[in-house]
MDAnalysis code that builds the backbone (N, CA, C; Angstrom):
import MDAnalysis as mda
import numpy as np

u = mda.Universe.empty(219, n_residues=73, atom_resindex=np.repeat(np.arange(73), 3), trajectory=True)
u.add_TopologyAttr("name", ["N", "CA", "C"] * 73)
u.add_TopologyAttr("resid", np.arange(1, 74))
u.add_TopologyAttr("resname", ["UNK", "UNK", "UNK", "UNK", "UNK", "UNK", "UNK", "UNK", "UNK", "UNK", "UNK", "UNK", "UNK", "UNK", "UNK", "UNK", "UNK", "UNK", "UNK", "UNK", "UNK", "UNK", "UNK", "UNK", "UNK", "UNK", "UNK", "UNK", "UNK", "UNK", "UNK", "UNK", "UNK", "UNK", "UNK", "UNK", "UNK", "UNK", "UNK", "UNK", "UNK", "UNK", "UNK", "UNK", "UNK", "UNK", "UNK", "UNK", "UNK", "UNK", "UNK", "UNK", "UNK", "UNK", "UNK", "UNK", "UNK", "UNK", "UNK", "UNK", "UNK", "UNK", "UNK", "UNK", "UNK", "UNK", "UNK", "UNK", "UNK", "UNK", "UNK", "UNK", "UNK"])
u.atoms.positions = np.array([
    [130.728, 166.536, -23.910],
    [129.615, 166.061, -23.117],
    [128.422, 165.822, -24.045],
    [127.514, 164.846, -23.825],
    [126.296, 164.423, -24.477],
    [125.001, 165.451, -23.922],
    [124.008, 165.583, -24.507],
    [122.957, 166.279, -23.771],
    [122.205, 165.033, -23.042],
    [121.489, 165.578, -22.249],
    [120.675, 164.017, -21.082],
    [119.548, 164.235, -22.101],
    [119.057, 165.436, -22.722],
    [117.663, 165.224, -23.039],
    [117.432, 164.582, -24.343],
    [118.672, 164.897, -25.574],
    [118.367, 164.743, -27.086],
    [119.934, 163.939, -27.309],
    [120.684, 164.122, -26.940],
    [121.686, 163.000, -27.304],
    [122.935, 163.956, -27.634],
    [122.312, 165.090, -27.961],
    [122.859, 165.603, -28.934],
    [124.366, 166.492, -28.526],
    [125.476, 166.930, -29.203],
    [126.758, 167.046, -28.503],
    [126.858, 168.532, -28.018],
    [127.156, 168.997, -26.969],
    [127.451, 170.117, -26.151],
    [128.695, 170.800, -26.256],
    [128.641, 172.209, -26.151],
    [129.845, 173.082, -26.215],
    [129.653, 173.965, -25.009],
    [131.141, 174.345, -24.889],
    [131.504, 175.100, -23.523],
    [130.983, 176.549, -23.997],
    [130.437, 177.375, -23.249],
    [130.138, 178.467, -23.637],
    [129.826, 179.811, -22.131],
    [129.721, 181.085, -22.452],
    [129.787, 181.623, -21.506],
    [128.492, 182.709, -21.520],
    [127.655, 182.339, -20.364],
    [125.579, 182.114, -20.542],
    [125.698, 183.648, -19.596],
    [124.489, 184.023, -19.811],
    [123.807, 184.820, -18.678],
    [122.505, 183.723, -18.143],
    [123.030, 183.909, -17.010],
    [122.195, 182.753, -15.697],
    [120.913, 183.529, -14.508],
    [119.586, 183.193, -14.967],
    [118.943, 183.588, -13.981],
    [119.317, 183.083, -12.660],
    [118.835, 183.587, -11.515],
    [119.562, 182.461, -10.684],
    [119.109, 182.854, -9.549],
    [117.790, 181.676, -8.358],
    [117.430, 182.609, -7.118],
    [118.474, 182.211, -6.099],
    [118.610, 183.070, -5.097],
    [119.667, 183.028, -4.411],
    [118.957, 183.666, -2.766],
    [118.669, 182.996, -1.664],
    [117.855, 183.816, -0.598],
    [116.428, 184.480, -0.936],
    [115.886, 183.814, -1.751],
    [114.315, 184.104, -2.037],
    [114.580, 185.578, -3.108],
    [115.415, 185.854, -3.498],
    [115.582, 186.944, -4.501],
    [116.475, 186.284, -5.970],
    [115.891, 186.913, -7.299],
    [116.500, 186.994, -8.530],
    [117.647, 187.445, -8.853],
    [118.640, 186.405, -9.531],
    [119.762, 187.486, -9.598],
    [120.064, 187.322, -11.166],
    [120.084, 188.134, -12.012],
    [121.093, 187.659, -13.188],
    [122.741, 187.900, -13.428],
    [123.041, 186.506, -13.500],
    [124.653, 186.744, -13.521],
    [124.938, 186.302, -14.697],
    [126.396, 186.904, -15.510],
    [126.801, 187.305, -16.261],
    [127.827, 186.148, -16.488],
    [127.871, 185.566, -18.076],
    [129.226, 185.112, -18.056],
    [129.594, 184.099, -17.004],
    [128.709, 183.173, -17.265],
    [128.865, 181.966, -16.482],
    [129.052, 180.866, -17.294],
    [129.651, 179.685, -16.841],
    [130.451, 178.833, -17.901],
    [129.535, 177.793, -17.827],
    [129.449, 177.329, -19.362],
    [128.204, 176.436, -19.231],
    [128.128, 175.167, -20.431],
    [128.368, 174.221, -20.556],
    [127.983, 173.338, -21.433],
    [126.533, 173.193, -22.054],
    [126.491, 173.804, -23.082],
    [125.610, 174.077, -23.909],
    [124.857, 173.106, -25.103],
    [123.983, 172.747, -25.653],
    [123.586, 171.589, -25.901],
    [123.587, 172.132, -27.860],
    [124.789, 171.989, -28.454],
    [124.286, 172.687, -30.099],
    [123.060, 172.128, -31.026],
    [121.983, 171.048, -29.816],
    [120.877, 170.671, -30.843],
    [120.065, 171.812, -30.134],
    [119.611, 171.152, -28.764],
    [118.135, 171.716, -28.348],
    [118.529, 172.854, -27.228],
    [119.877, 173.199, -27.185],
    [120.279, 174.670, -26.309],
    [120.053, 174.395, -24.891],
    [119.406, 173.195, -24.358],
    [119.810, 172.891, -23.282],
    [121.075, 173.270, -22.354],
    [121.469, 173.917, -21.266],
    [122.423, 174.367, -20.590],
    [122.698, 173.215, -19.328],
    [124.014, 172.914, -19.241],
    [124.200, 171.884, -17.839],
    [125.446, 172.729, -17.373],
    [125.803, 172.936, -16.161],
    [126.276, 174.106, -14.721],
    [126.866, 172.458, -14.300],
    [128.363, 172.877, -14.020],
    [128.931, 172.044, -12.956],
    [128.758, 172.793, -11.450],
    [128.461, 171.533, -10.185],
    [128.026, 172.397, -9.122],
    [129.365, 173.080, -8.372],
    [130.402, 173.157, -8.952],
    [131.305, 174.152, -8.556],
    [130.936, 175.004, -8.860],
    [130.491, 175.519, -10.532],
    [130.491, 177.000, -10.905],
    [129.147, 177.244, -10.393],
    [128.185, 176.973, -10.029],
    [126.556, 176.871, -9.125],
    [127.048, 177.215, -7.768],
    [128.078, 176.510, -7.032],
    [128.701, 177.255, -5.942],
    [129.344, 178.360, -5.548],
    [130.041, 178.574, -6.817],
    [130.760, 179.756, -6.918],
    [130.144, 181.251, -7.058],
    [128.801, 181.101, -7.439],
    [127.727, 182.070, -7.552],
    [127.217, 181.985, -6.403],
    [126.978, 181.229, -5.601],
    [126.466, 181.081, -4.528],
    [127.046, 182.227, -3.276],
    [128.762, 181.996, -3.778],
    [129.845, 182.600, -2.971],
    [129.514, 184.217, -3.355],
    [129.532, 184.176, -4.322],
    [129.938, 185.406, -4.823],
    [128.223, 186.368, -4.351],
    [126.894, 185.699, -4.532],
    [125.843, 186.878, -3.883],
    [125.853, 186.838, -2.659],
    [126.541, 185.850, -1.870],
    [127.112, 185.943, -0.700],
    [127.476, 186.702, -0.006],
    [128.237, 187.298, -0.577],
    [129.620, 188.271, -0.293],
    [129.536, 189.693, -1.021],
    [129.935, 190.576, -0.349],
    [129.989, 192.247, -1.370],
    [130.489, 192.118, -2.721],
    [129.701, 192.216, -3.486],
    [129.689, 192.068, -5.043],
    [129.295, 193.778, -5.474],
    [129.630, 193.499, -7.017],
    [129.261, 194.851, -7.670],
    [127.901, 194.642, -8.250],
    [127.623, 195.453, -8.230],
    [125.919, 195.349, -8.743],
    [126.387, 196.324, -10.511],
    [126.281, 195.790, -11.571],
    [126.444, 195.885, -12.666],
    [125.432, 196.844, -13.103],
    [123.815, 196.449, -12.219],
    [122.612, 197.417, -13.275],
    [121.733, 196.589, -12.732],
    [120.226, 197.597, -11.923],
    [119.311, 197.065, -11.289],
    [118.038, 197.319, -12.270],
    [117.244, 196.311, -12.808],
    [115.926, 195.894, -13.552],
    [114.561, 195.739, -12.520],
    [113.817, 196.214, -12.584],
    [111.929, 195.762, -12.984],
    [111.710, 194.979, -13.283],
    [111.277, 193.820, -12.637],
    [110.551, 192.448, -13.431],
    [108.906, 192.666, -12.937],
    [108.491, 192.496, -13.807],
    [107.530, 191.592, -13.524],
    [106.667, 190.372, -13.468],
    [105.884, 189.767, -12.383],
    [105.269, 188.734, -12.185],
    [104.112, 188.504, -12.234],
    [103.666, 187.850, -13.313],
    [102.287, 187.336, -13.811],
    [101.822, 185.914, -13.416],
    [100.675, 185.787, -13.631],
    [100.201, 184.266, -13.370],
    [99.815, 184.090, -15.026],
    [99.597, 182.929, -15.306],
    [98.768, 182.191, -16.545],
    [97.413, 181.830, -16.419],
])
């Protein structure tokens, strides 16, 4: 695959994905992702975007719960 932004050529790779889901943050693990080897750009086919969808959906394991915090600029 090409990148849309720099041209530049992409590899399959396996990301940690912020991801809101029902007005809440989720980070998921090991998500498959075409990766951009110039500018690191990430592109998600909307199957595997669906498939996360399914999965906070549904009774999942919760791996490890984080503290964020939210600032303004």
């Amino acid at each position: 695959m090409i990148c849309e932004f720099c041209s530049g050529e992409t590899i399959e790779r396996k990301v940690r994905r912020m991801h809101w889901y029902n007005k809440q943050l989720y980070i998921v693990e090991n998500v498959p992702a075409q990766v951009c080897k110039t500018c690191g750009e990430r592109f998600y086919h909307a199957q595997v975007l669906d498939e996360i969808d399914r999965l906070l959906d549904s009774d999942h394991e919760v791996m490890e719960r984080i503290e964020v915090e939210v600032v303004a600029l």
